[in-house]
C-alpha positions in Angstrom: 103.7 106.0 143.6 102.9 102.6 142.0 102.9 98.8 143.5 105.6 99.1 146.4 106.1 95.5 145.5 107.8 96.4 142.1 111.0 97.9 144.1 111.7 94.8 145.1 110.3 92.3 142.4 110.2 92.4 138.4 107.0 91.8 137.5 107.9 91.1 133.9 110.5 88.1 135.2 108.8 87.4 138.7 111.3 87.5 140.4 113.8 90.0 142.6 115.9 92.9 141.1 119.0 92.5 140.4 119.9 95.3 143.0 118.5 93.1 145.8 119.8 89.5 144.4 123.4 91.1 144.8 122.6 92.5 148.3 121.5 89.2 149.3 124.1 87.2 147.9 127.0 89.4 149.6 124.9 88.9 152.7 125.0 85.4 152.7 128.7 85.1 151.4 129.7 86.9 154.4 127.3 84.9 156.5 128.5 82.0 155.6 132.5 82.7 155.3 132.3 84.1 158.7 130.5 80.9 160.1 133.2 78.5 158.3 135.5 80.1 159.8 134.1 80.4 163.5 132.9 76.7 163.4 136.5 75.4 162.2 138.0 77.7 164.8 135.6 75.6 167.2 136.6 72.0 165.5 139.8 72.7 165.2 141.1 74.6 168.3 141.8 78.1 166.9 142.7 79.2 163.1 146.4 80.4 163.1 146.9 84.2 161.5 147.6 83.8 157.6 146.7 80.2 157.1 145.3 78.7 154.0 142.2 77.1 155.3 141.0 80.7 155.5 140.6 80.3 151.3 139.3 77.1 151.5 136.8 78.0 154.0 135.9 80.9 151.8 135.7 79.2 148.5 133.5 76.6 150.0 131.4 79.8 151.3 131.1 81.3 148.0 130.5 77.6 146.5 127.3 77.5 148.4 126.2 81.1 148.4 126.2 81.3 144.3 124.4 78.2 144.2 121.7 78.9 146.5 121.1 82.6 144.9 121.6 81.3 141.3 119.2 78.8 142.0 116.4 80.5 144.3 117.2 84.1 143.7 118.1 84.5 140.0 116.3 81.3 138.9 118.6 80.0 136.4 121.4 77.3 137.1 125.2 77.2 138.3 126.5 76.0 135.1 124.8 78.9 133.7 127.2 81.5 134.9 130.1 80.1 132.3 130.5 76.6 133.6 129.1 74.8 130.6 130.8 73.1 127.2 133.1 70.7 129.1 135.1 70.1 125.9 136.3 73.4 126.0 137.0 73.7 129.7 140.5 72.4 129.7 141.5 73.9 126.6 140.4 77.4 128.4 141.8 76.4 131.9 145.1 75.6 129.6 145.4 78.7 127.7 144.5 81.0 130.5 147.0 79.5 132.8 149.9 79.4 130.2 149.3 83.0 129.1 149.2 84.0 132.9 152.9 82.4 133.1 154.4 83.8 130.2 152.9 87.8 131.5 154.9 86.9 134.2 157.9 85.5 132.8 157.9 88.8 130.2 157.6 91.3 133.5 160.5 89.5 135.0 162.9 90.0 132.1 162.2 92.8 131.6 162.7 94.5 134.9 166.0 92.5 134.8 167.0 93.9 131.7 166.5 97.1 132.9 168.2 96.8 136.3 164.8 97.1 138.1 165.5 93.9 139.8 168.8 92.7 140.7 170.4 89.5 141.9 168.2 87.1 140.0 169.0 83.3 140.8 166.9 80.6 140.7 167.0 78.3 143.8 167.1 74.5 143.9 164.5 73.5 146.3 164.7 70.3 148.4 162.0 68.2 149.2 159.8 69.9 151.6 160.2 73.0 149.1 158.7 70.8 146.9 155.5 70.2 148.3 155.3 74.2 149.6 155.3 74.4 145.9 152.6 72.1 145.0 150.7 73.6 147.9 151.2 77.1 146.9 149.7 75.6 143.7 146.5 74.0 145.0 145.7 77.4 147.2 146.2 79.1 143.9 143.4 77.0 142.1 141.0 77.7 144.7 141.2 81.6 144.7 141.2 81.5 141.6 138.2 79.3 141.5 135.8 81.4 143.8 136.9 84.9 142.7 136.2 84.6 139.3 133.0 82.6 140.5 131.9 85.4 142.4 133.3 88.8 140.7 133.3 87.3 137.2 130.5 84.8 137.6 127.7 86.4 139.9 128.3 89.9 140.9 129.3 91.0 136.8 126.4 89.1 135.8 123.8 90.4 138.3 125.3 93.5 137.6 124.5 93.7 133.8 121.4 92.2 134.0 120.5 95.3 136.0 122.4 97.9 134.6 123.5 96.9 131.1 126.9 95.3 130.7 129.2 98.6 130.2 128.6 100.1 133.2 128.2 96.8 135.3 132.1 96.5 133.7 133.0 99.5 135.0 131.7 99.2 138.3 132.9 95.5 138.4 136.7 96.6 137.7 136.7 99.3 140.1 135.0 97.3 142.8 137.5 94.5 142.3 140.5 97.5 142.6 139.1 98.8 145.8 138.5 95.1 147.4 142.7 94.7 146.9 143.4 97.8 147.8 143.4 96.7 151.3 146.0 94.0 150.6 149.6 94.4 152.1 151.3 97.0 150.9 149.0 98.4 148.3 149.3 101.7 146.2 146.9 103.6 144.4 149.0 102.7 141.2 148.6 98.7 142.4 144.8 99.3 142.4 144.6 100.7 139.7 146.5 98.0 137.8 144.6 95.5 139.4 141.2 97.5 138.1 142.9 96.7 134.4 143.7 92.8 135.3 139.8 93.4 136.6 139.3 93.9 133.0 141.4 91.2 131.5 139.3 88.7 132.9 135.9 90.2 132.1 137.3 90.0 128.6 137.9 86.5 128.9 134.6 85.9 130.0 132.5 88.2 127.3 135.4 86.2 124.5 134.6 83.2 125.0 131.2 83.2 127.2 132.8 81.0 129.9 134.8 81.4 132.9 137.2 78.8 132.2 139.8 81.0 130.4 139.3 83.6 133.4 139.5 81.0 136.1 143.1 79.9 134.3 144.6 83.3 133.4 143.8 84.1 137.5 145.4 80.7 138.4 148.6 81.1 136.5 149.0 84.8 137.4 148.9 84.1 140.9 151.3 80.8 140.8 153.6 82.2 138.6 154.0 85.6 139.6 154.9 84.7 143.1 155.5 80.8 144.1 157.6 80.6 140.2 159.2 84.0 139.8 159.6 85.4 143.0 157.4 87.8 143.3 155.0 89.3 146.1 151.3 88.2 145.0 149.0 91.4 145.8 151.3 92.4 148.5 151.6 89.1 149.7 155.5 87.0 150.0 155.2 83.7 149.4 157.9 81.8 151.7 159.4 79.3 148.6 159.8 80.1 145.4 162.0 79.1 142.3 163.6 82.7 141.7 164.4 85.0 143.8 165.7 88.6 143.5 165.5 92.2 145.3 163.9 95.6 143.8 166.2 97.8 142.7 164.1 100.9 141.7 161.0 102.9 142.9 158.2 100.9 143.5 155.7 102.4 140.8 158.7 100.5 138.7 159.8 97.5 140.4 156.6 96.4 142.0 158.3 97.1 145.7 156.6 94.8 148.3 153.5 94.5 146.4 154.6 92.9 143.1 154.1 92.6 139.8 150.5 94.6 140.3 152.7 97.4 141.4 154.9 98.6 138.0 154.0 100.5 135.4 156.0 97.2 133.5 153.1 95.0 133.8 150.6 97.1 132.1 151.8 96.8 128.4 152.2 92.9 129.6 148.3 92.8 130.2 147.3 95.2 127.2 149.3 92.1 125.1 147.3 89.6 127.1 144.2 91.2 125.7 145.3 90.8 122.0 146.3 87.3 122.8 142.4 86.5 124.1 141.0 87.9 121.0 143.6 85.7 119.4 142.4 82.6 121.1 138.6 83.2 121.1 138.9 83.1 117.4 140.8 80.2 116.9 139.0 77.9 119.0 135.1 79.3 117.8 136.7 77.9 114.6 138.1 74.7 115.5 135.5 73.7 118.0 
């Protein structure tokens, strides 16, 4: 039956599987996300239904918890995961985020040039519309932030170390499906489209070997697609936005209540958005 201590522990690399590293980093994410959110609850009198401290509380959750199982657990560092060359960073950050805001821009006009969105107008917002904006944008940065750290950053990596990096992508995408198909208003088509966007940012990360680019594509999708253009974000309204406009076909077309990650439209978008990363990760291994 062999050394029961080799379930648990590598002998070759002393230290845990990779199994057990990502069962005791989901414990401790959890953990700790639930005891944020309890102790500000306690500090701060209660924690009103939909607010955004819920996704600060988590990204500083998931902060911690990488760190600590990067460091004791998988014995390698944070910057590790895809955090390193800083003189790439913003360049990445950049190009993710702009490519993110023209995808969304290109399923916009295109569902209103084929009537699957109708009374398009974009609004003037005054001054408090303003700063909803800016802090739409700032709640953006930090989901972005903590789910590429933790789908793209710890579980895929854990995942491939164990398993070899094909199927840890394939388990990654559908895992990251099935964890917004519990969103508002999800479909089976919106899961599966967000298993493909799943995709788009694993490919950012095995172009470039970074997370930067992943960590902007996820920011701009998320800011553009709803806070810029209207849209429900994963099933979610935003309350100001610069557009505005109503479905005006079936949902698998339009997006219906769940957005963009809805339609059929987007998934040519994202299959471009591919093409455009290879793009990119060519140009800048040449110019850097």
């Amino acid at each position: 039956m062999g050394n029961p201590k080799g379930w648990f522990v590598d002998p070759l690399e002393g230290r845990l599987r990779a199994g057990w590293r990502i069962l005791l980093f989901l414990v401790l994410l959890v953990a700790l996300s639930a005891g944020a959110q309890v102790g500000f609850r306690a500090l701060r009198g209660g924690l009103p239904k939909g607010s955004d401290a819920v996704f600060y509380l988590i990204a500083l959750a998931a902060t911690v918890a990488v760190y600590v199982c990067r460091r004791w657990l998988d014995k390698k560092s944070f910057r590790s995961l895809g955090f390193g060359q800083p003189g790439v960073a913003w360049k990445d950050l950049f190009f993710g985020f702009a490519l993110s805001g023209v995808m969304a821009a290109a399923v916009l006009a295109t569902m209103t040039f084929f009537g699957l969105v109708e009374n398009v107008r974009l609004t003037a917002p005054d001054a408090a519309g303003w700063r909803a904006l800016g802090l739409a944008l700032l709640v953006t940065v930090v989901i972005g932030y903590w789910e590429e750290l933790v789908f793209r950053g710890y579980l895929l990596q854990n995942m491939a170390e164990g398993m070899g990096m094909p199927l840890a992508l394939v388990l990654s995408c559908l895992l990251y499906g099935a964890v917004h198909a519990a969103n508002p208003n999800a479909t089976l088509l919106s899961s599966l489209i967000i298993v493909l966007f799943g995709y788009l940012r694993i490919y950012g990360y095995l172009a470039t070997g970074l997370l930067w680019l992943s960590i902007g594509m996820h920011i701009g999708w998320n800011f553009f697609q709803g806070p810029i253009f209207g849209y429900a974000a994963s099933g979610r309204a935003e309350e100001v936005t610069l557009f505005q406009h109503q479905p005006a076909a079936a949902d698998w077309l339009s997006g219906g209540a769940f957005g963009p990650e809805g339609s059929v439209v987007t998934v040519p978008v994202v299959l471009l958005a591919l093409g455009a990363i290879w793009g990119w990760s060519r140009y800048r291994t040449v110019g850097d």
